[in-house]
C-alpha positions as CSV (number, residue, x, y, z in Angstrom):
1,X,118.4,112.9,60.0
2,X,121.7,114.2,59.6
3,X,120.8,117.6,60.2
4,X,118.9,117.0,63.5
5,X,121.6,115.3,64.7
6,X,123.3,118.9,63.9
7,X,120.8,120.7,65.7
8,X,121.0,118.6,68.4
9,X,124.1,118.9,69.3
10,X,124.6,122.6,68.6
11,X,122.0,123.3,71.2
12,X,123.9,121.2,74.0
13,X,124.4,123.3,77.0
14,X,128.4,123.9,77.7
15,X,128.1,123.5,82.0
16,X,132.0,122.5,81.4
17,X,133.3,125.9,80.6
18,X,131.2,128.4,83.5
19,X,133.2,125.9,86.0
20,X,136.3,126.3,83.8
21,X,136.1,129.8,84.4
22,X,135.6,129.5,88.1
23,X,138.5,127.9,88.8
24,X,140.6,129.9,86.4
25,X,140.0,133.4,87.8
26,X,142.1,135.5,89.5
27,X,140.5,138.8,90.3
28,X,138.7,137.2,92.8
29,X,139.6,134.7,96.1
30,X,139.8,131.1,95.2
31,X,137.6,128.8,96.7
32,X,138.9,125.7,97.0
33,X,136.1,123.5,99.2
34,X,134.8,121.7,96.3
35,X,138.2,120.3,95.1
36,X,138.5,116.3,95.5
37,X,142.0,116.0,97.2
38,X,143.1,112.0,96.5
39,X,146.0,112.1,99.4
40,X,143.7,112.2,101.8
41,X,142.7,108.6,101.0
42,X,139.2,108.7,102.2
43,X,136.7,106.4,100.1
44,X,133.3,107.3,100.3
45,X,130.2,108.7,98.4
46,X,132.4,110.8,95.5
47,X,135.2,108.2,95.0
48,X,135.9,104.3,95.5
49,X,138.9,102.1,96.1
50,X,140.3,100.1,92.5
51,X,141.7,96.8,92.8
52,X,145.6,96.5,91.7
53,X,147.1,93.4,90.2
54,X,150.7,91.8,90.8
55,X,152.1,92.3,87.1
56,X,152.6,89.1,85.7
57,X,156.3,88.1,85.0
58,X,157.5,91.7,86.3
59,X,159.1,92.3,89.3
60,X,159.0,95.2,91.7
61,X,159.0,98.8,89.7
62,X,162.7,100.4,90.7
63,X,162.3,103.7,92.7
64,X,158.2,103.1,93.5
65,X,157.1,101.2,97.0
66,X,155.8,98.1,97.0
67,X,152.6,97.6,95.4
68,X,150.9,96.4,98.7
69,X,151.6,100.2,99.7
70,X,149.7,101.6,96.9
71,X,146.2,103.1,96.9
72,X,144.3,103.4,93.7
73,X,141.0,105.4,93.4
74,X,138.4,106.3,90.8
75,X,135.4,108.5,90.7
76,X,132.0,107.0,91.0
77,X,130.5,109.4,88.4
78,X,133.2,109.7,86.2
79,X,134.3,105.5,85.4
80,X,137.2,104.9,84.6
81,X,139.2,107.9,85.7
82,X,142.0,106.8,88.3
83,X,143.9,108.4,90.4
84,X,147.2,106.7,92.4
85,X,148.3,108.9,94.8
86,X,152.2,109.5,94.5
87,X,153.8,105.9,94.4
88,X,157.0,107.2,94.3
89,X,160.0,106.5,96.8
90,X,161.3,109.4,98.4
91,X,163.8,111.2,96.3
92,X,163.0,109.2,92.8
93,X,160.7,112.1,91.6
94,X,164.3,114.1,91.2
95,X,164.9,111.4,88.1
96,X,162.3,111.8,86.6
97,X,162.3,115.6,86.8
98,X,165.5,115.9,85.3
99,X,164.7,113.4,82.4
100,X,162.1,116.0,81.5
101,X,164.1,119.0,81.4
102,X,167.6,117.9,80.7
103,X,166.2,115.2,77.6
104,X,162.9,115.0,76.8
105,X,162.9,118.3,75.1
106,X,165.9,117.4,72.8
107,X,166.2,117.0,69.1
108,X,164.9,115.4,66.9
109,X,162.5,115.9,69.5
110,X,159.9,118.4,68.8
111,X,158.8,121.7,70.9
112,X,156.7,124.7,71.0
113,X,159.7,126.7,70.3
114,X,160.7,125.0,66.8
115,X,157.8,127.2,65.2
116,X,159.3,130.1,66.3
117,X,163.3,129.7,66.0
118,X,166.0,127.6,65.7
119,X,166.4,126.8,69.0
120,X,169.4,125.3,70.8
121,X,168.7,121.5,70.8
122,X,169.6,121.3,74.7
123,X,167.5,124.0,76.4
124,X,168.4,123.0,79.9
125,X,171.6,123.5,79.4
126,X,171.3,126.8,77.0
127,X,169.3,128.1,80.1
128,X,171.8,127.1,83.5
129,X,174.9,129.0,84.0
130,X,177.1,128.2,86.9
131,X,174.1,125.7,88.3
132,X,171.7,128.2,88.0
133,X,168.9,128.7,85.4
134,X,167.6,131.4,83.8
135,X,164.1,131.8,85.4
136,X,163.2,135.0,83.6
137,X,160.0,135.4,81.6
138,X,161.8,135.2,78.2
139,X,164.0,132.6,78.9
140,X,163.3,130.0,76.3
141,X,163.3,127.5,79.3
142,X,160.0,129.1,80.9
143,X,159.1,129.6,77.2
144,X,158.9,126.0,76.6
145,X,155.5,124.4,76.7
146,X,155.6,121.0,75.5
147,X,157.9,118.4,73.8
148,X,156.6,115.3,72.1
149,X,158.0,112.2,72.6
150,X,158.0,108.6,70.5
151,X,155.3,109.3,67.7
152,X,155.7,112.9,66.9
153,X,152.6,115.3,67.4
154,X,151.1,118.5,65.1
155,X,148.9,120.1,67.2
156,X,147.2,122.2,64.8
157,X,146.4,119.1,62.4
158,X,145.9,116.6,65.7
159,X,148.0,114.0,63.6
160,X,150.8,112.0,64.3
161,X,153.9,111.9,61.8
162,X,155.2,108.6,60.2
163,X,158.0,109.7,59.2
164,X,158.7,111.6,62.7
165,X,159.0,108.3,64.6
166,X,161.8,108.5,67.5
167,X,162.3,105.9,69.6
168,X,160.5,105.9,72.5
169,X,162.5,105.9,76.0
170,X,163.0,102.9,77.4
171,X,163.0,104.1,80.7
172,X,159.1,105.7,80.5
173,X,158.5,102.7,78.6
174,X,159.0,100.4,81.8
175,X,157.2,102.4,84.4
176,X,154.0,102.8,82.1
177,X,153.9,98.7,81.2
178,X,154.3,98.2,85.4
179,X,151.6,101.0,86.0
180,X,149.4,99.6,83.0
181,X,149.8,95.9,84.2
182,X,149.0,97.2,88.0
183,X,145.6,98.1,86.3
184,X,145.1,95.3,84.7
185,X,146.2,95.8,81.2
186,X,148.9,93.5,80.2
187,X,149.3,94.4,76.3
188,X,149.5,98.0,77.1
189,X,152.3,99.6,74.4
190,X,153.6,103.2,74.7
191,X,154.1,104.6,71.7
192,X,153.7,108.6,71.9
193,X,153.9,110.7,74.9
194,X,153.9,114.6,75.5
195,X,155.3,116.4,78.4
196,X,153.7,119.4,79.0
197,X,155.7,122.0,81.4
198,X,153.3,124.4,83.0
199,X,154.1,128.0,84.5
200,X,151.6,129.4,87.5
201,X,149.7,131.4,85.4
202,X,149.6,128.6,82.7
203,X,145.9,126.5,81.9
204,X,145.0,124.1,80.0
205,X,141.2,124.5,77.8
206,X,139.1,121.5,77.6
207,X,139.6,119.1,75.4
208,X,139.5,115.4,74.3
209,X,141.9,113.1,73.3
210,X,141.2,111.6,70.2
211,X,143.6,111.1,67.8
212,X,145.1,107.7,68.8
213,X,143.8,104.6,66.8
214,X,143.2,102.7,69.9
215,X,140.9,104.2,72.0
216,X,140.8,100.9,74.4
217,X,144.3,101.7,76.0
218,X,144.6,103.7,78.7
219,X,146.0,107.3,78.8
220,X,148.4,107.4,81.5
221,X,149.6,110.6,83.4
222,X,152.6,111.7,85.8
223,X,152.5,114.9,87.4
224,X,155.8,116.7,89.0
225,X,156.2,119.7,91.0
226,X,153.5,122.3,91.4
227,X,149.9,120.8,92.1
228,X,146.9,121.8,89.8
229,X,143.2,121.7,89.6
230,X,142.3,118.8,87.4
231,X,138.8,118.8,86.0
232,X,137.3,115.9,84.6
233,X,133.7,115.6,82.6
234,X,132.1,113.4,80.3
235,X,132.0,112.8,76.5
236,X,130.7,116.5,75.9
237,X,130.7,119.4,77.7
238,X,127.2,119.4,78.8
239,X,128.5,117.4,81.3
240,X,129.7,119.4,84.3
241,X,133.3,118.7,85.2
242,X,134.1,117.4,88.8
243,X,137.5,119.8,89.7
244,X,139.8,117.6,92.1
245,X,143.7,118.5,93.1
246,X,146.5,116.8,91.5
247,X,149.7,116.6,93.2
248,X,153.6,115.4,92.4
249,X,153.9,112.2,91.8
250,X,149.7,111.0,91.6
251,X,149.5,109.3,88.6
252,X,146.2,109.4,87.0
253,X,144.7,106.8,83.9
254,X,141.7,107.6,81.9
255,X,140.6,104.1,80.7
256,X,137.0,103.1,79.8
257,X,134.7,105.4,79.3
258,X,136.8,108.5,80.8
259,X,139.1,107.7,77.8
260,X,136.9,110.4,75.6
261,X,135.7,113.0,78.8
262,X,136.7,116.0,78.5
263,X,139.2,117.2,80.6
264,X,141.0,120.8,81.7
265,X,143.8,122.2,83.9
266,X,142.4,125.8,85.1
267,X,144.8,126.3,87.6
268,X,148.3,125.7,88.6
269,X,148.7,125.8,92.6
270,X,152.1,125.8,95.0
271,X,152.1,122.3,96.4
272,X,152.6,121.3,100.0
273,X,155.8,121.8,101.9
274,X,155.7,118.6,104.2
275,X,154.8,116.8,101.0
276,X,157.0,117.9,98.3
277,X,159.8,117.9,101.4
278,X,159.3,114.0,101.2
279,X,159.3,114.1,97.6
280,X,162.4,115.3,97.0
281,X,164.3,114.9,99.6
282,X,162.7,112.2,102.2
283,X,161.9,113.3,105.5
284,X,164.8,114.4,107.2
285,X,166.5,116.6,104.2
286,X,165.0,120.6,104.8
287,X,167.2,122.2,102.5
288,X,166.1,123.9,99.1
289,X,162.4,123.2,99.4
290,X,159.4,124.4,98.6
291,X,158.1,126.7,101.5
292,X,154.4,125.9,100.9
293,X,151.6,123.8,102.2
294,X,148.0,123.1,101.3
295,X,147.0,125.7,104.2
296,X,148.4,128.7,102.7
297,X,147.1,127.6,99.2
298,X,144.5,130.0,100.1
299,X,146.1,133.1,100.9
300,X,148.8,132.7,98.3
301,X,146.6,132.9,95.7
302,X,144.4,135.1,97.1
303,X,147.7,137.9,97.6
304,X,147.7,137.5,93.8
305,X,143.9,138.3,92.5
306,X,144.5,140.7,89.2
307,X,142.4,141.0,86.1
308,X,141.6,137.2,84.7
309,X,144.5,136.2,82.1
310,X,143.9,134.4,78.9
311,X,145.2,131.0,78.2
312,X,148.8,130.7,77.5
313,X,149.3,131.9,73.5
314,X,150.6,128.5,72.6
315,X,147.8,125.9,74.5
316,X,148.0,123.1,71.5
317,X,144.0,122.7,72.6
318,X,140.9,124.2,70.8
319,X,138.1,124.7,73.5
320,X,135.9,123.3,70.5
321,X,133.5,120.6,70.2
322,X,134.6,120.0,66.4
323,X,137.3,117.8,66.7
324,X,139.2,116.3,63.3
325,X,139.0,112.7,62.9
326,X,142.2,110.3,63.8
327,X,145.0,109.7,61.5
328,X,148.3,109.0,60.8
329,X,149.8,111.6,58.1
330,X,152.5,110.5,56.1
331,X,154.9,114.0,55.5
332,X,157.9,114.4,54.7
333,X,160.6,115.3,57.9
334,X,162.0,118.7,58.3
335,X,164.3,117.6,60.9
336,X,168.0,118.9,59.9
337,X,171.4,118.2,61.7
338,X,173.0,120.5,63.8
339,X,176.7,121.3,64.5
340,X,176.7,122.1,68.1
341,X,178.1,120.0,70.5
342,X,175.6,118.3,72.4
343,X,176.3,117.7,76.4
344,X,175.8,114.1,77.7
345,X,173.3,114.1,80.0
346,X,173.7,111.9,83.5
347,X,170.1,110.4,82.8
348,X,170.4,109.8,78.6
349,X,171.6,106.1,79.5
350,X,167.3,106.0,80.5
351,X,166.9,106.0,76.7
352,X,167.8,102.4,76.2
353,X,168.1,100.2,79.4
354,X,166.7,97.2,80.9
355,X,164.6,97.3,84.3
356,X,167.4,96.2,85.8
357,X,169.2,98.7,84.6
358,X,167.1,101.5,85.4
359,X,167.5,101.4,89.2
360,X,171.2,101.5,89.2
361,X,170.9,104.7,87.0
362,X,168.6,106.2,88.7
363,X,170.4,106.1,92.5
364,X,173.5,107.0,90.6
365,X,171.7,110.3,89.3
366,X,170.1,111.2,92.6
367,X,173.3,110.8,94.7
368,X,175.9,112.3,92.3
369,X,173.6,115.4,90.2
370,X,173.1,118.5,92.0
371,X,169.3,118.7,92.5
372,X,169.5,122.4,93.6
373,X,168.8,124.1,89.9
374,X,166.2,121.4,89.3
375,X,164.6,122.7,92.3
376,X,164.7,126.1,91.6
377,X,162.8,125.4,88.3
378,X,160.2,123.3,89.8
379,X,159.3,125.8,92.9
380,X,157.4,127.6,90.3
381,X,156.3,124.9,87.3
382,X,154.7,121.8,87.0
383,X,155.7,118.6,84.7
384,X,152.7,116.9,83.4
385,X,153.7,113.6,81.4
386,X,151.5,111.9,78.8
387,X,151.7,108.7,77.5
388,X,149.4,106.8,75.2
389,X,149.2,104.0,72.8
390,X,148.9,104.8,68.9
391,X,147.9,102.2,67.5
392,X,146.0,99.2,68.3
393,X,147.4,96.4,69.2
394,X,149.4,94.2,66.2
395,X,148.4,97.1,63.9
396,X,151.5,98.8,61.4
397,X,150.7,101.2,58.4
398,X,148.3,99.6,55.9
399,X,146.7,97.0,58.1
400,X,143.1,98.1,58.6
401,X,142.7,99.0,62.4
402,X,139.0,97.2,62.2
403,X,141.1,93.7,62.3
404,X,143.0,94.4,65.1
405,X,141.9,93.6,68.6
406,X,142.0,96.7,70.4
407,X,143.7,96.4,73.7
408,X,141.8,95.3,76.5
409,X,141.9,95.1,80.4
410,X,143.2,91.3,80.7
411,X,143.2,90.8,84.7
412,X,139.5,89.9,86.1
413,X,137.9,89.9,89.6
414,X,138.2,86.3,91.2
């Protein structure tokens, strides 16, 4: 039995990767009709409106508009996968930007770069002279791929460390129980995140997510800066992906059964002026933005069609279908102490506040940090963060996980 199974499943066709490819290619022009855009806010055959909640015992998120302003959507052949088109309040992206380059990538915080070198443990700042960064293509800032946060991540072994447990940041923390109790999901815990910092010519191979315990909870994902083609399948690759855009600020959740699709990012695309313009700076600021919009998508990438580039050297995702089973290695840390002197940060206080809190910081680190090298990074990058929830609910080392209630959408329709 266990060998047909085998058979089986070898013989699956892969209709995931020839759209992969399609997408990904640049020695010819990009076609770019097929590709679900969620801003335009049109419900209709390929996706459907999803209910929000008012989170119980929270009050209103600071720096995202009311909730009655929201719009949430989700696939019809892909259930589960939700999109909310940016949230955010003008300007507030700018926190959450810096967080990500200015402290997320800090030790005892881990990085692509640690397997190479001893790297400086403040990149940002290794990287900006005189407010401006060092953009080039072997600065260790445009080097950097990813930084794990919370749990602590090996790619190579898809495990997560015991011993490598940071605290997660408060701040990220907050916004993803609001955004999880929006949903519906009022137990939701985040417990490992990984913030993934893309370059134009950077993709992202398909792959699952499947080394957290409980599979119930919901992946949630911010995206900042630069849009990309999203492409989102089933629960193996015979399943051909549907590509649609996402943009800065959409946050997206893969709950239910788009939990375990597989998913890609082929391609990295300018944003749009008018709407990154609001982003960062509302709607009457013009300075220092990004001079794109969705129109000249198109010819922009067209102007660049060259031979078709491999994936960047350091994507921590196999394009396999053999994935290794979920776990939690115990190792010992390799974490050392440094001697240089580290540079407080105007957004570390987001590592352990209240709500409360929060929204003082962050109008005190929009109106008093100068946003310009910030924006010179993200004219040509995208921030993608990931958070998920480890373990299942109630569950610590040495409790088995098949006596723990996973966690579960608690908010029904009336």
């Amino acid at each position: 039995m266990a060998a047909s199974i085998e058979k089986c499943t070898d013989s699956l066709v892969d209709n995931f990767k020839h759209v992969y490819k399609r997408y990904k290619r640049r020695d010819k022009p990009l076609d770019l009709s097929g590709v679900i855009d969620f801003s335009d806010k049109q419900c209709g055959e390929i996706i459907v409106p999803v209910e929000l909640y008012e989170p119980k015992d929270l009050q209103a998120f600071p720096g995202l508009k009311p909730l009655k302003e929201w719009k949430a959507f989700q696939l019809k052949e892909c259930e589960g996968f939700i999109v909310i088109p940016n949230p955010f309040e003008p300007k507030y992206q700018r926190y959450w930007i810096e967080r990500c380059l200015l402290d997320f990538p800090t030790k005892p915080n881990r990085t692509n770069l640690d397997a190479h070198m001893v790297r400086p443990s403040q990149v940002w700042h290794h990287c900006v002279t005189d407010d401006r960064p060092d953009l080039g293509k072997d600065s260790l800032l445009m080097k950097l791929r990813w930084a794990t946060l919370g749990y602590q991540y090996e790619w190579n072994t898809k495990e997560y460390f015991a011993d490598r447990i940071q605290a997660f940041p408060d701040d990220l923390r907050h916004i993803c129980t609001y955004i999880a109790a929006v949903l519906g999901y009022d137990a939701y815990s985040s417990e490992a995140g990984i913030v993934n910092y893309y370059r134009m010519e950077s993709t992202l191979m398909g792959h699952t997510d499947v080394s957290e315990l409980d599979k119930a909870a919901p992946l949630i994902s911010f995206s900042f800066g630069s849009s990309c083609i999203f492409l989102i399948g089933g629960p193996t690759k015979e399943t051909e992906p549907i590509p649609l855009f996402l943009n800065s600020g959409d946050i997206c959740l893969m709950t239910g059964k788009a939990r375990l699709s597989y998913h890609a990012v082929p391609r990295i695309l300018p944003g749009k002026k008018d709407h990154l313009r609001s982003c960062f700076f509302g709607n009457t600021e013009t300075n220092n933005v990004i001079n794109t919009s969705r129109s000249e998508i198109d010819d922009k990438n067209n102007s660049f069609c060259q031979k078709e580039d491999s994936d960047i050297e350091d994507d921590p995702y196999s394009g396999g279908t053999n994935q290794k089973p979920p776990s939690i290695n115990i190792v010992q840390s390799d974490m050392t102490e440094s001697d240089e002197n580290v540079i407080v940060t105007p957004t570390i206080k987001g590592n352990n506040c209240s709500t409360k809190e929060l929204g003082t910081i962050m109008k005190s680190v929009i109106e008093k940090t100068n946003w310009e090298p910030f924006d010179m990074y993200i004219e040509r990058s995208r921030i993608n963060v990931n958070v998920r929830q480890v373990l299942k609910q109630g569950l610590s080392l040495g409790v088995s996980p098949e006596k723990i209630t996973p966690c579960q959408k608690s908010c029904q329709k009336s």
